[in-house]
C-alpha positions in Angstrom: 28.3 -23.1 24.3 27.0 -19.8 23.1 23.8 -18.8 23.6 20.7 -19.3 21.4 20.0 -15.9 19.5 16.1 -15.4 19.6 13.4 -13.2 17.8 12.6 -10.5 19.9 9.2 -8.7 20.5 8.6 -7.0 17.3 5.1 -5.7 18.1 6.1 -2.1 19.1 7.5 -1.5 15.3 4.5 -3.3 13.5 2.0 -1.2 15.5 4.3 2.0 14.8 4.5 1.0 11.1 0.7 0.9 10.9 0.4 4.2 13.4 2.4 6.2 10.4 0.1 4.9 7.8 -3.8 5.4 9.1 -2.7 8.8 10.8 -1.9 10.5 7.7 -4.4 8.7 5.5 -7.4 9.9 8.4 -6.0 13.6 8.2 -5.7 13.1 4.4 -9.4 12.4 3.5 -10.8 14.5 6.6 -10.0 17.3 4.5 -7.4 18.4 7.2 -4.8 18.6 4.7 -4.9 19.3 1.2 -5.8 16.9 -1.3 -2.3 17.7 -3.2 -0.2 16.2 -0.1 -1.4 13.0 -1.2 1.7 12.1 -2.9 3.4 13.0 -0.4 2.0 10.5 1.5 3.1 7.5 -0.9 6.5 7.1 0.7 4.5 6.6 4.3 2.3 4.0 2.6 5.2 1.9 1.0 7.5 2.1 4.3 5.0 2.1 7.1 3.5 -1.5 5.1 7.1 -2.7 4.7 7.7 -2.3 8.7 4.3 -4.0 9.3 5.3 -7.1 7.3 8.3 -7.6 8.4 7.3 -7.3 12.1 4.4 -9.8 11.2 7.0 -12.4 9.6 8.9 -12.0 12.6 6.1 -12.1 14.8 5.0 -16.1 12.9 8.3 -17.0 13.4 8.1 -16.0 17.2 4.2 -18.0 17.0 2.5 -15.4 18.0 -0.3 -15.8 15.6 -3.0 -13.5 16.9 -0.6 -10.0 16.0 1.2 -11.3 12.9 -1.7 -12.0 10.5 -3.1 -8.6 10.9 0.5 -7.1 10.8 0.8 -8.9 6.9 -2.7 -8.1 6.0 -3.0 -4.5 7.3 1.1 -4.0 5.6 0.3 -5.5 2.6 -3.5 -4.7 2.0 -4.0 -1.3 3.6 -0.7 0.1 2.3 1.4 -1.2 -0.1 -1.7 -2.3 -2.2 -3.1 1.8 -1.8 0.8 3.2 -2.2 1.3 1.5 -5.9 -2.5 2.3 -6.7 -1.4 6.2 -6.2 1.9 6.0 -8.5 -0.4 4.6 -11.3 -2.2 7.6 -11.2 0.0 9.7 -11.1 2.1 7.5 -14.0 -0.9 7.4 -16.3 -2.1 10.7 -16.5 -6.2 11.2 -15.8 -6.2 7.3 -14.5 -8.9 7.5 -12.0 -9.5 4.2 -9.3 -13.3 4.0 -8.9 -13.8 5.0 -4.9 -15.9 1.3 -4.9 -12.6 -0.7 -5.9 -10.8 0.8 -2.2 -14.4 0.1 -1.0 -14.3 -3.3 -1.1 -10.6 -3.8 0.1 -11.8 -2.2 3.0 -15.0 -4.3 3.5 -12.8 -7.5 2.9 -10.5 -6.2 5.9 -13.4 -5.2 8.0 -14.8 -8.5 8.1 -11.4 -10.2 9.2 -11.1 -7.4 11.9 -14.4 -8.7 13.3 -13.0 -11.7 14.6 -9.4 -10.2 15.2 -10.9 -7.4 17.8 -12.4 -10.1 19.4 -10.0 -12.0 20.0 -7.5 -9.0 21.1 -9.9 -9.3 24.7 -7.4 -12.3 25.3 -4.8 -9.8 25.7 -5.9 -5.9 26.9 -9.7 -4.6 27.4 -7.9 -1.0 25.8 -6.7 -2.9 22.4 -9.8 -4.7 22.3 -12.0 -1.4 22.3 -9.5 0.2 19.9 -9.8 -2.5 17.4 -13.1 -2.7 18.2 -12.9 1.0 16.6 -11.0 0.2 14.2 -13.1 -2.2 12.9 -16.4 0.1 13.2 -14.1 2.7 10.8 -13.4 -0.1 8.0 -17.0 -0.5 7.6 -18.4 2.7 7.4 -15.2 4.0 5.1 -16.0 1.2 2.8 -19.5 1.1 2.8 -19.5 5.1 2.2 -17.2 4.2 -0.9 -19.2 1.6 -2.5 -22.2 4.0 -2.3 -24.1 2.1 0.7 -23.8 4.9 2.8 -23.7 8.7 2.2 -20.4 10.4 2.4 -20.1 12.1 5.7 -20.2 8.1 7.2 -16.9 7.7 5.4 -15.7 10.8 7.7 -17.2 9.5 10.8 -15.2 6.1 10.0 -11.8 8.0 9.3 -12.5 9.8 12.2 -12.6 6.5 14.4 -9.4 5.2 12.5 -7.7 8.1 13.6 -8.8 7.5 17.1 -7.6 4.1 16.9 -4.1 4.8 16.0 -3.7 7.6 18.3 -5.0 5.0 20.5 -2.5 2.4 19.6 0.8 4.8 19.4 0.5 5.0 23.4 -0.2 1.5 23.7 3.5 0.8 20.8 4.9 2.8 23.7 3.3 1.3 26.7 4.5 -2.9 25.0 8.0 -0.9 24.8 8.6 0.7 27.6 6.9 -2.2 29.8 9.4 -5.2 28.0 12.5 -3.1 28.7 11.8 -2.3 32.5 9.6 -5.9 33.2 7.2 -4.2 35.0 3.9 -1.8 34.2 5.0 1.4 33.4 2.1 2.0 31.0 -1.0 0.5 31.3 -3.3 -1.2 28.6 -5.6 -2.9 31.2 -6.3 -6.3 31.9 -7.5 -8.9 29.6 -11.7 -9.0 28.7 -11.1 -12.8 27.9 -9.5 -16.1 28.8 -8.5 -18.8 27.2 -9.8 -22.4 28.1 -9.2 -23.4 31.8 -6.4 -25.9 32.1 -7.3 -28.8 34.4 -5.6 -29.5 37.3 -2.5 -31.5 37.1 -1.9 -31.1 33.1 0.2 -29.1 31.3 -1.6 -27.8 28.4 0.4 -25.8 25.8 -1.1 -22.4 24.8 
């Protein structure tokens, strides 16, 4: 009989999909670039979201809920949603998206990421401070959009989303590199959590 053909791990290319998105969006509106790049930037938004959803389709069929919602909400929310809201501009000639609208996205996201950092302690103490920075980024860039908070918190939040995907490029590499050779060859620490104790004698599924 042949053998069973399986999904494999598709966490590296989700997390690299995302990692191609926030860094140029963080240099983008940290004024490290110029503001005319931004088109430039479309074809990263579209791509970089298209990997993320796939990887988080793949990732439900494998069952590994915890990675593949934010995989589809973080693809389709944070940059497809952004990439087609940047060719209407630049269709419809003086369009201009009121900084509040991306404001609330963001908040929206922000408060899902509160539970999903958490919940990243059940697999690495480095992803959960990452996304714990991550999260900490949403809501200052969306509350500085929406007119909460003054402008220069919006920088100090794209400043912390940039840390968090520089973050999470070494830890794309470290899942990679670790699957293919079974062993540590990067390390993302140990777990901050654990699930519910199973009691003696039982098989409990996770």
């Amino acid at each position: 009989m042949g053998k069973e053909m399986t999904w494999a791990n598709p966490a590296t290319a989700g997390i690299v999909g995302l990692c191609t998105v926030v860094i140029p969006l963080a240099i983008l509106n940290l004024g490290w670039i110029p503001a005319e790049s931004a088109p430039l930037i479309i074809g990263w938004l579209i791509f970089g979201g298209l990997v993320q959803v796939i990887a988080g389709i793949i990732e439900f069929k494998r069952g590994g809920l915890l990675f593949a919602t934010p995989l589809l909400v973080f693809g389709l929310m944070l940059c497809i949603t952004p990439a087609f809201g940047e060719i209407t501009k630049i269709w419809i000639k003086d369009f201009a998206v009121p900084p509040a609208a991306n404001g609330v996205g963001f908040l929206v996201v922000a408060v899902y990421v509160a539970a999903f950092f958490i919940a990243t302690g059940l697999v690495s103490r480095l992803i959960f401070a990452l996304c714990l920075l991550l999260d900490l980024g949403l809501w200052l860039v969306g509350l500085a959009a929406v007119g909460v908070l003054v402008p220069a918190a919006g920088a100090v939040g794209w400043f912390l989303l940039l840390i968090f995907a520089l973050g999470m490029l070494y830890v794309a590499c470290a899942l990679f590199l670790n699957e293919l050779f079974e062993r540590q060859v990067l390390p993302i620490g140990a777990p901050l959590f654990t699930k519910g104790a199973v009691s003696k004698g039982k098989n409990v599924s996770a």
